[in-house]
C-alpha atoms as one frame of an Amber mdcrd trajectory, in Angstrom:
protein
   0.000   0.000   0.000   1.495   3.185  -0.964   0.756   5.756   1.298   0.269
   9.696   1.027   3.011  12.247   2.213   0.876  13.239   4.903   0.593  10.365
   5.902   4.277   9.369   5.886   5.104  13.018   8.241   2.645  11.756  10.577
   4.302   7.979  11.381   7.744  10.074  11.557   5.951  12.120  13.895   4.346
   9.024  15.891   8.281   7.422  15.558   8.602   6.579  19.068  12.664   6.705
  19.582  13.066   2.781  19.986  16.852   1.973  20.191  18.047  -1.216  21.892
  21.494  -1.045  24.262  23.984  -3.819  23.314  24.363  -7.538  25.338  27.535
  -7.198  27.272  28.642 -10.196  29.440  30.765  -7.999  32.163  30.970  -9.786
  35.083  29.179 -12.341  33.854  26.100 -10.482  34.140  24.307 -10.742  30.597
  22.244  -7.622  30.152  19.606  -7.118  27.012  17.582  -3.582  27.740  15.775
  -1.490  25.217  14.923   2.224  25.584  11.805   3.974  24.183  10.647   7.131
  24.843   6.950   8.239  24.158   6.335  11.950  23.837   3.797  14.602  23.187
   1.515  12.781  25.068  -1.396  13.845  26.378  -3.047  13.005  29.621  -6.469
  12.925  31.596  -6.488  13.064  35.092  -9.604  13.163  37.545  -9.957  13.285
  41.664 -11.660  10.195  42.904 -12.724  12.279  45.961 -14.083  14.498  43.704
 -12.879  17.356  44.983 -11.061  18.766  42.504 -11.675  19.251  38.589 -10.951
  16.979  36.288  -8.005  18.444  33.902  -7.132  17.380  30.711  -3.182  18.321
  29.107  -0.689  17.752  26.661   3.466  17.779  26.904   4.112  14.218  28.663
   7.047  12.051  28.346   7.471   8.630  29.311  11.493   7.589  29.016  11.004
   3.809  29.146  13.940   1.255  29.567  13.066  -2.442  29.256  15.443  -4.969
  31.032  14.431  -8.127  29.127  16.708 -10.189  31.575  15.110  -8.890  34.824
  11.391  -8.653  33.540  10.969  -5.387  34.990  11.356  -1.571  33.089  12.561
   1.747  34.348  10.094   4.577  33.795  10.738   8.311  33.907   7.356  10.561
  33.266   8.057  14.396  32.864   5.518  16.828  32.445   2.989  15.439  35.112
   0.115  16.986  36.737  -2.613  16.753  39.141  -5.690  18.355  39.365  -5.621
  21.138  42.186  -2.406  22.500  40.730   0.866  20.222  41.430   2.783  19.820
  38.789   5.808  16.984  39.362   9.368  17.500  37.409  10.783  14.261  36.717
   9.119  11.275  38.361  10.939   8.069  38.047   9.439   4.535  38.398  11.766
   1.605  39.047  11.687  -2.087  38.862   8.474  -1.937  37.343   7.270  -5.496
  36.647   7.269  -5.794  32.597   6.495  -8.664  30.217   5.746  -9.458  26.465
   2.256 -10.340  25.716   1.527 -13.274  22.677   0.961 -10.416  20.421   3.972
  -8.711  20.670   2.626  -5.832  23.416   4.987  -4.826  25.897   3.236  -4.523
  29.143   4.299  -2.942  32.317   1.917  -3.567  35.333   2.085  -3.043  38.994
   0.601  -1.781  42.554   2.098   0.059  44.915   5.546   1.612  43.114   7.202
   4.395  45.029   8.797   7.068  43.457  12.043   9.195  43.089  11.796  12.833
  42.537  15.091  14.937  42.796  14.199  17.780  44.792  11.496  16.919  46.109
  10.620  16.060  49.667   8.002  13.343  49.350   7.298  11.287  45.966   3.833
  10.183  44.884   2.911   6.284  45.542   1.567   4.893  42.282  -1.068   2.805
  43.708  -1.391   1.396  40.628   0.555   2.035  36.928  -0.114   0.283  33.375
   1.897   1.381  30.167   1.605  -1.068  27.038   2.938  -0.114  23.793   1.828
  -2.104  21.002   4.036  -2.092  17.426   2.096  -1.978  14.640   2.964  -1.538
  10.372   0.654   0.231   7.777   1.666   0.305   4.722   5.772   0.304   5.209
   5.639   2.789   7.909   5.657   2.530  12.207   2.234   3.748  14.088   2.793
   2.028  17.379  -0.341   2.047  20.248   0.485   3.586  23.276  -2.031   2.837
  26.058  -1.283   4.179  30.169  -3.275   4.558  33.161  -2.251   5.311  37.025
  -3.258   6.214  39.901  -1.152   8.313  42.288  -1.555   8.272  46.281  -4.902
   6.542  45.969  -6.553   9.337  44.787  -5.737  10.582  41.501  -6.697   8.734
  38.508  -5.131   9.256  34.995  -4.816   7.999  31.626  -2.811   8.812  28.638
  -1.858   8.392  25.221  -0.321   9.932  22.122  -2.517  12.965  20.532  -2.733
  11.438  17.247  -4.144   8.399  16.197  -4.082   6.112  12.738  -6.503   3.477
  12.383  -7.197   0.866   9.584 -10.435  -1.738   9.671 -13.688  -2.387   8.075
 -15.833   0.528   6.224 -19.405  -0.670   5.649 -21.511   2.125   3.784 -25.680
   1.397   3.218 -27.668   2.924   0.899 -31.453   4.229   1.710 -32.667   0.673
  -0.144 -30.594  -0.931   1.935 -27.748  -2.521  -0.294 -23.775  -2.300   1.433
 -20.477  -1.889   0.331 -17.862  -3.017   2.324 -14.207  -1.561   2.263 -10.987
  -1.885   4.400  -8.488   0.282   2.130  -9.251   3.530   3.907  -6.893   4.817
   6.640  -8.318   7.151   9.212  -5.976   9.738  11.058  -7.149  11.087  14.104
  -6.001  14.331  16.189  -7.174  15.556  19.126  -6.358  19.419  19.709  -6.580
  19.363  24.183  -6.202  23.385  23.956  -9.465  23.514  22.194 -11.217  20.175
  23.013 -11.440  19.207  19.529 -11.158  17.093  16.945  -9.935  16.904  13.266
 -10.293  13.353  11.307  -9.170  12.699   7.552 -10.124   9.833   5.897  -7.374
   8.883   3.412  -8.891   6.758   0.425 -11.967   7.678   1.348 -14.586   5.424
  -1.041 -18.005   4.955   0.395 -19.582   3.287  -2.935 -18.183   1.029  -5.750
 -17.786   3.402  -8.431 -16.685   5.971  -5.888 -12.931   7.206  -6.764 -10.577
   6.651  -3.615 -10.994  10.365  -2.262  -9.084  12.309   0.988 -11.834  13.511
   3.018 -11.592  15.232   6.200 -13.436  16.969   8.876 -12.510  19.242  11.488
 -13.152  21.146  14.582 -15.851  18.429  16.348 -15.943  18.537  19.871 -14.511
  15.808  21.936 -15.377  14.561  25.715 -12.614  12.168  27.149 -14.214   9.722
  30.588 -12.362   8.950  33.482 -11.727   5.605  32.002 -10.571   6.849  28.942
 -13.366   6.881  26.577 -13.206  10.288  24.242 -16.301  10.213  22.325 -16.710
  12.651  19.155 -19.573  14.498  18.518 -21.669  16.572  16.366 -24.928  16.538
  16.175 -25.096  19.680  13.211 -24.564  19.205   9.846 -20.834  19.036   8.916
 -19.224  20.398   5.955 -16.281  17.701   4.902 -12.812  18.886   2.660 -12.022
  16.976  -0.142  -8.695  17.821  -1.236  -8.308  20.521   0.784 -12.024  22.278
  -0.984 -14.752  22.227   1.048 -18.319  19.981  -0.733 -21.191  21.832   0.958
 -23.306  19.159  -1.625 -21.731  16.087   0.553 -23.150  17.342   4.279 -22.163
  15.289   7.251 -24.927  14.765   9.969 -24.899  12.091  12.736 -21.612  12.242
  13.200 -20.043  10.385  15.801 -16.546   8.323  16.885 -15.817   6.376  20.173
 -12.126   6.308  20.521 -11.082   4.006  23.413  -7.576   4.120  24.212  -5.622
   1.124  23.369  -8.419  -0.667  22.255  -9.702   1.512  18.483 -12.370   3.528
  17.668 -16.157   3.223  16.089 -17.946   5.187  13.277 -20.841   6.209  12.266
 -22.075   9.314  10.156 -24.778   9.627   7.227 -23.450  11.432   4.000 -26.242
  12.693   1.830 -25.142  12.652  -1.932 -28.022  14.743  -3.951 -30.540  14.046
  -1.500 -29.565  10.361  -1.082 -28.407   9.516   2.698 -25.624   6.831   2.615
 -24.997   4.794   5.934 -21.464   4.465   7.180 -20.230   2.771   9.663 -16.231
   2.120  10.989 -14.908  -0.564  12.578 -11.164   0.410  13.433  -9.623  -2.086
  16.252  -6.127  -1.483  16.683  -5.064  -5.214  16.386  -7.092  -4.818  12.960
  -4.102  -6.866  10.922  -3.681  -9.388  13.924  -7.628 -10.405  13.585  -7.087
 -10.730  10.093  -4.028 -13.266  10.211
């Protein structure tokens, strides 16, 4: 699949710094660790009291270093921040239990971590932490899955991921006498904008109907919630205006738009495009471990 220049600038943007250190048998002690670092990520953090606002940010990092002989990673998370003001510099999470699942997911789990913070007095407990990162190919290019959640002291809850998205799955579009087509060339890019709590998605081979030519569509500025539990869900309930090729088609209106992104797991969509009067069904099925399901 060849792949559009945007699209190639995005998975160099996604290109999460993976570099592995070399074995060395020094003292015997065999050693295999890989670093990755995440960045630009953002983050959603609530107050299970409920005492404080929920606040919702971009600018983390997550400096990870695997230790494939120990099963456990080193994590250092900049740019964190509670709601009620605190912001943390460097937080660093050792001995963090880590393991590789079937699919190739590296997973680092545990309860109860303590903390190191240079310069600061007393460290956060993270009651609990999860960080998986999950490698994935389009085309000939990297968009990896980055999925975390915590929970610091027992009483702030947060989950994070990267800010923009790519999906691939299953396009099913339904015409008003109720024939389909089904389609899994498109690739969907996804951005969510924090500052402004919305959302821009471009469809790239867009082709709802048979004798539709493969199109880039895209729509912008939606508004976007994001749960506790890290559900954002996308919404519009007006008519939207897509781009094609960077012109907008007032003839093509969106309405009924709406996308359930769940972090680490894919996103869901559905919207009705009305072509001269005709409303055409679509719906998206775009799981992250889309290629895995289909092997």
């Amino acid at each position: 699949m060849k792949l559009s220049r945007t699209l190639a600038l995005i998975a160099a943007a996604l290109l999460i710094g993976l570099g592995a250190t070399s074995c060395n048998d020094k003292n015997n002690n065999e050693e295999f660790k890989v670093q990755q670092k995440i960045t630009t990520a953002l983050a959603h953090v609530s107050d299970i009291n409920g005492t404080e606002a929920s606040i919702t940010y971009k600018g983390l990092s997550y400096d990870i270093i695997y230790d494939y002989i120990a099963a456990t990673a080193e994590v250092t998370i900049q740019g964190l921040r509670v709601p009620g003001g605190t912001q943390y510099p460097a937080v660093k999470l050792s001995e963090v239990p880590f393991k590789v699942e079937k699919d190739g997911t590296r997973l680092l789990e545990g309860t109860n971590l303590p903390s190191a913070i240079s310069g600061f007095a007393s460290a956060p407990l993270f009651t609990s932490f999860r960080l998986s990162v999950f490698d994935r190919i389009i085309g000939e290019y990297y968009y990896p899955v980055a999925s975390i959640s915590f929970t610091i002291d027992g009483r702030y809850h947060g989950v994070s991921t990267i800010p923009t998205q790519v999906f691939q799955g299953t396009t099913v579009t339904t015409d008003a006498n109720g024939q389909s087509f089904s389609n899994t060339d498109p690739i969907y890019v996804l951005e969510l904008d924090v500052q402004k709590m919305t959302a821009s998605l471009t469809i790239n081979g867009a082709k709802f109907v048979q004798q539709m030519p493969a199109q880039t569509m895209s729509f912008t500025e939606i508004p976007f919630t994001i749960s506790d539990n890290g559900v954002v869900t996308i919404e519009k309930s007006g008519e939207i205006i897509p781009t094609i090729g960077n012109t907008p088609y007032p003839s093509f209106p969106i309405t009924g738009f709406k996308a359930v992104f769940t972090i680490g797991t894919g996103m869901n969509l559905d919207f009705v495009c009305s072509v001269k009067g005709e409303p055409y069904t679509v719906n998206a099925q775009l799981p992250f471990n889309y290629k895995a399901q289909q092997q």
